[in-house]
N, C-alpha and C positions, 0 to 999 in steps of 0.2 A: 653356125655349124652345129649339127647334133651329135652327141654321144649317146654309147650304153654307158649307165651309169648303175653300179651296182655298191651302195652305201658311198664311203666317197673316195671310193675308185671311177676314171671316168677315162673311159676306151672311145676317142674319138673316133667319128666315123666319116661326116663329109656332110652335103645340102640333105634338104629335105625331101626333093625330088629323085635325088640320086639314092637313099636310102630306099624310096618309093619305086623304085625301078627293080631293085633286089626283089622285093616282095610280089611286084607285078609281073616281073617274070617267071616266079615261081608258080603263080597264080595262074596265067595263060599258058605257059607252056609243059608245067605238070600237073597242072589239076585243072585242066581242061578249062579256064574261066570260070571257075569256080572259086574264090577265096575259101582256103578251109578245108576242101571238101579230103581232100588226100591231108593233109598238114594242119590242124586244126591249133594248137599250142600257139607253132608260128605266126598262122593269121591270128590268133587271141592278143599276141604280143606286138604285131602292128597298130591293129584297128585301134587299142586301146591305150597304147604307149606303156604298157607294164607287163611284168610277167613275175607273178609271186613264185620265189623261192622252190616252196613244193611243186611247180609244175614245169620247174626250169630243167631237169632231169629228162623229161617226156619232149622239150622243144629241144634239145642237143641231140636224141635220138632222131626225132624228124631231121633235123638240122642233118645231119648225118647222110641219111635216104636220102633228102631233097640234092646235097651235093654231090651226090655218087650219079644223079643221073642230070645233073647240071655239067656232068664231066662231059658225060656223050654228046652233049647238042653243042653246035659252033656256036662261036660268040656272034654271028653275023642274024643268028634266032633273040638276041637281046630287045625286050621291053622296057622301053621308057615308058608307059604309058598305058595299065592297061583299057581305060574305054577308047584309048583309040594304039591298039596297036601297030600301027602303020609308021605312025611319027619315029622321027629319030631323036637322038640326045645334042645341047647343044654342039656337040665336039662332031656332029654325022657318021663318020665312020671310019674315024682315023682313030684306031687306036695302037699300043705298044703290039708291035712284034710278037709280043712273052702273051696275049690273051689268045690264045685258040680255040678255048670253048667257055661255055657258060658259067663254067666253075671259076675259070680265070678274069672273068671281065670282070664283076666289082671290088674295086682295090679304096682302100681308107686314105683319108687325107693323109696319113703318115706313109702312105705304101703299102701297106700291110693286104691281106685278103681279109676283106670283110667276113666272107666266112669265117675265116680262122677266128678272129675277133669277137665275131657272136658266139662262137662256141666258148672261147675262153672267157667272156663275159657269163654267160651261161652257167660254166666251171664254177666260178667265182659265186654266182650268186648260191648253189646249193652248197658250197661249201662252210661261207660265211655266215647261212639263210638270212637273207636278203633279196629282196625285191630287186629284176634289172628292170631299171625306166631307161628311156627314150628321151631325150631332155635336149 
């Protein structure tokens, strides 16, 4: 199971894959398959498992944007995968009642909204300045 870990606070978050679907979806479906191209902090802080302090400020803003228009699309636009977005997730497409759109489908091993959690991971690290990894 991975978390954000920001010094040794550690915001769980869920598999490897599942975390990779957050990011793939932002990727295919707002920046055109482009990793980066609209959200460049966010992709910094995937591809490379860290995001230093001074830059965690700029990915909570994207962070922000990226879920305002993850609201608008159904959760039924969900990537698992983006070189192949066609694929589903192992669950197929039974999810809770409570996901309606994009903003609501990825939830944390504890329940929680992932977003929520990356943002308050985020919080944390420019508050504290500390580095948030990916662990």
């Amino acid at each position: 199971m991975l978390s954000f870990r920001v010094g040794s606070i550690a915001y769980p978050v869920g598999t490897g894959p599942f975390l990779g679907s957050f990011f793939d979806t932002i990727t295919v479906r707002l920046e055109g398959g482009q990793r980066g191209r609209s959200f460049p902090t966010l992709a910094r802080l995937y591809s490379s498992g860290e995001l230093e302090p001074d830059h965690a400020a700029r990915a909570r803003t994207e962070l922000a944007e990226a879920a305002g228009l993850l609201q608008r699309l159904p959760a039924s636009r969900m990537v698992w995968d983006a070189e192949h977005p066609d694929r589903t997730p192992p669950w197929g497409d039974e999810v809770a009642d409570t996901i309606v759109t994009l903003g609501d489908y990825h939830v944390t091993t504890d329940g929680r909204s992932l977003i929520g959690v990356l943002d308050e991971a985020l919080a944390t690290s420019v508050r504290i300045a500390q580095p948030l990894r990916i662990r």
